[in-house]
N, C-alpha and C positions, 0 to 999 in steps of 0.2 A: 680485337674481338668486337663486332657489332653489337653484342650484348655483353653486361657483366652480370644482370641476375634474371632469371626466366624461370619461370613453371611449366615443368613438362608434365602432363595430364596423360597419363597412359589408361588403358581402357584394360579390366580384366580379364577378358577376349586376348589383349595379347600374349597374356602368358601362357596361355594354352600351347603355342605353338602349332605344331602338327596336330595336338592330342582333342581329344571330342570335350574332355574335363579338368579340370583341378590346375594344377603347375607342371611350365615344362623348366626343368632345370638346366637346358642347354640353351631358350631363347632367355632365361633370368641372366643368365654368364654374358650371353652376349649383350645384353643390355648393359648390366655392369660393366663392360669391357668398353662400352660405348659413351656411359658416363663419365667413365673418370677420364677418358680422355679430354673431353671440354675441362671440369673440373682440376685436372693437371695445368691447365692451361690462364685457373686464376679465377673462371666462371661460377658465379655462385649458382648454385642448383637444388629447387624445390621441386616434390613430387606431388602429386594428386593422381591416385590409383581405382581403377572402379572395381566391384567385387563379382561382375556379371559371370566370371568363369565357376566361380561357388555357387550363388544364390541370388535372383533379380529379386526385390521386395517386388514391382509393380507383377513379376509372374508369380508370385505365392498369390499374391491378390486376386488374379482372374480365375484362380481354382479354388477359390471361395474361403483363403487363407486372409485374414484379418491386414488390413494393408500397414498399421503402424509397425506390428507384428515386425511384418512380411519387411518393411526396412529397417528396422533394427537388427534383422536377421541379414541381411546385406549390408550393415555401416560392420558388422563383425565380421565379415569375407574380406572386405578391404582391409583390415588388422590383418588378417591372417595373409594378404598378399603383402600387405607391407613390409610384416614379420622377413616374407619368404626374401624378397628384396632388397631388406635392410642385410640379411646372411649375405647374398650374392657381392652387393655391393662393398662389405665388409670383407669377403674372401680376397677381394682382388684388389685390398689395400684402400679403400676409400672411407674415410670415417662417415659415421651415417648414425642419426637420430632419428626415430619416429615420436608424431607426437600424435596424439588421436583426440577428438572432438569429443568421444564418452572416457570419462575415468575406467581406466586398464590398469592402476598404479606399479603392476607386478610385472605388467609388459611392454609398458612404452610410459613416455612422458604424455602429460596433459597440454593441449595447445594453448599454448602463453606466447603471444606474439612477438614481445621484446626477447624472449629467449630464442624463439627461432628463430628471427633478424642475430642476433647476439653468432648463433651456429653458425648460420650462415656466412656471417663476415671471418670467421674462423675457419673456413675451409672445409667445415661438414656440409656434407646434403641433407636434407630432412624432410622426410618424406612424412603425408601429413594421412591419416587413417582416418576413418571413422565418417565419415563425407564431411556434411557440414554439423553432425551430431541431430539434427532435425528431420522428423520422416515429409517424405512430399519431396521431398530435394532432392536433385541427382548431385553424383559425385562430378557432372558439369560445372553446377552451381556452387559445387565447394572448391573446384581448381578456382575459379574466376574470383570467389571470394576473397582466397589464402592468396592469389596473387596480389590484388588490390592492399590486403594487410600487408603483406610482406613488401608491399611496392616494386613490385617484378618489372621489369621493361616491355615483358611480352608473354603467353600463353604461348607454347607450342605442343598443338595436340596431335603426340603421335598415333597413327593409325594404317592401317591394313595397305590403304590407297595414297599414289602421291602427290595427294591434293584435294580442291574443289571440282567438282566437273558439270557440268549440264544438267546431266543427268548420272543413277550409275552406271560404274564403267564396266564394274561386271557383269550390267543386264544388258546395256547399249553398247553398241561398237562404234555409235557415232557420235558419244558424247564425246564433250570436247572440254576440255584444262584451261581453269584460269589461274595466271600466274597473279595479279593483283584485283580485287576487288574489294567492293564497300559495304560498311554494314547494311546500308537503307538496301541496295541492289540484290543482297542474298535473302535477303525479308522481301521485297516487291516480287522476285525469281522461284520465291517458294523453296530454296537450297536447304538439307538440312545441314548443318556444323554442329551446331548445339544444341539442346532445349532452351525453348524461346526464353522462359527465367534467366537462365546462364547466358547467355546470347546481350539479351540487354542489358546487364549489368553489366558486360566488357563494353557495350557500347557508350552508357551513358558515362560512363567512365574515363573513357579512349583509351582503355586497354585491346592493343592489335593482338589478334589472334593470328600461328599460323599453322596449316594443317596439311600435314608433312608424311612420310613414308620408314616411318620408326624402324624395319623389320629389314631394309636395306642397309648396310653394317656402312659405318663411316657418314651416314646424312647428318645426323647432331651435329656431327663438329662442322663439318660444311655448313649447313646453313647457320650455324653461330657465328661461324666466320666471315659469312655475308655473301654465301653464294646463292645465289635463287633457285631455292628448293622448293618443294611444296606450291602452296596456296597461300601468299597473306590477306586476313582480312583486314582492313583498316578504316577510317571515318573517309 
């Protein structure tokens, strides 16, 4: 395996699936079905989930909703996808912890870092809720964090598309796929990947990001395996 432990950052947009709202419990299965195969294979696996298919804190804000408010009310959508995920994961034989960044004690663990390392080397995934527990920060900012704590080898943020490209691919038909590129180039190029916060913390860091086509059944295990999937970003 090219990697032994990685954080895969899922967006809460994917769980929608087909659906305009909420959970879809056929793209949860196929994710779990998607997991635990790396995971069978010895990979250790941490999550960071966003909570966008429930509730964006920065959209409560623009409709004149209190913005600390408005992301607390989004660090508890990501518990509740966690929750949804930690079931999935669980159904298809994968053991699985969540730990979340605000005190939940009745529904997940609190984030203790030696404990999630502890999980992790014990063959659980542990998927992390709550973002980074602080409003202002995206759930960007809290994969990039928990990866850095957890000493992950790499970021892999799955997503809609399969990769970086020019431009988008669903507006442009002439944008064009890069398979390698560098931090400084996606900042000079104006590319989004992350929010700038999240973004420079894997940089000053040299945590490689790479950004991948999640929704395609069997990419995880390929590109763990070291196929050239996706987008890597790197120094």
């Amino acid at each position: 395996m090219k990697f032994k432990r990685v954080l895969l950052k899922l967006s809460g947009e994917a769980l929608m699936g087909n659906r305009q709202y909420g959970i879809d419990p056929e793209r949860l299965a196929e994710y779990a079905q998607d997991i635990k195969q790396v995971t069978d294979l010895g990979v250790e696996v941490a999550i960071v989930i966003g909570g966008g298919n429930i509730f964006r804190g920065v959209a409560g804000a623009s409709n004149g909703m209190d913005r600390v408010q408005g992301d607390h009310m989004g660090m508890l959508a990501t518990v509740i996808n966690g929750l949804a995920l930690q079931s999935a994961l669980e159904d298809a034989d994968v053991p699985t912890r969540l730990q979340t960044a605000i005190k939940i004690n009745e529904v997940a663990e609190p984030f203790i870092r030696r404990k999630a390392m502890r999980h992790l080397q014990k063959g659980r995934v542990v998927i992390f809720g709550g973002g980074t527990g602080n409003p202002y920060f995206t759930t960007d900012s809290a994969a990039v964090l928990r990866a850095i704590e957890i000493e992950a080898d790499v970021i892999l943020k799955g997503t809609r598309v399969d990769g970086i490209y020019t431009a988008d691919p669903e507006k442009d038909t002439t944008a064009t796929k890069f398979d390698f590129i560098t931090f400084e180039d996606v900042l000079k190029k104006g590319l989004k990947v992350m929010d700038t916060t999240a973004f420079t913390l894997s940089q000053e860091n040299e945590l490689p990001i790479i950004v991948f086509d999640m929704n395609k059944k069997g990419n995880l295990l390929k590109l763990i395996s070291g196929e050239q999937i996706g987008t890597q970003v790197n120094l």
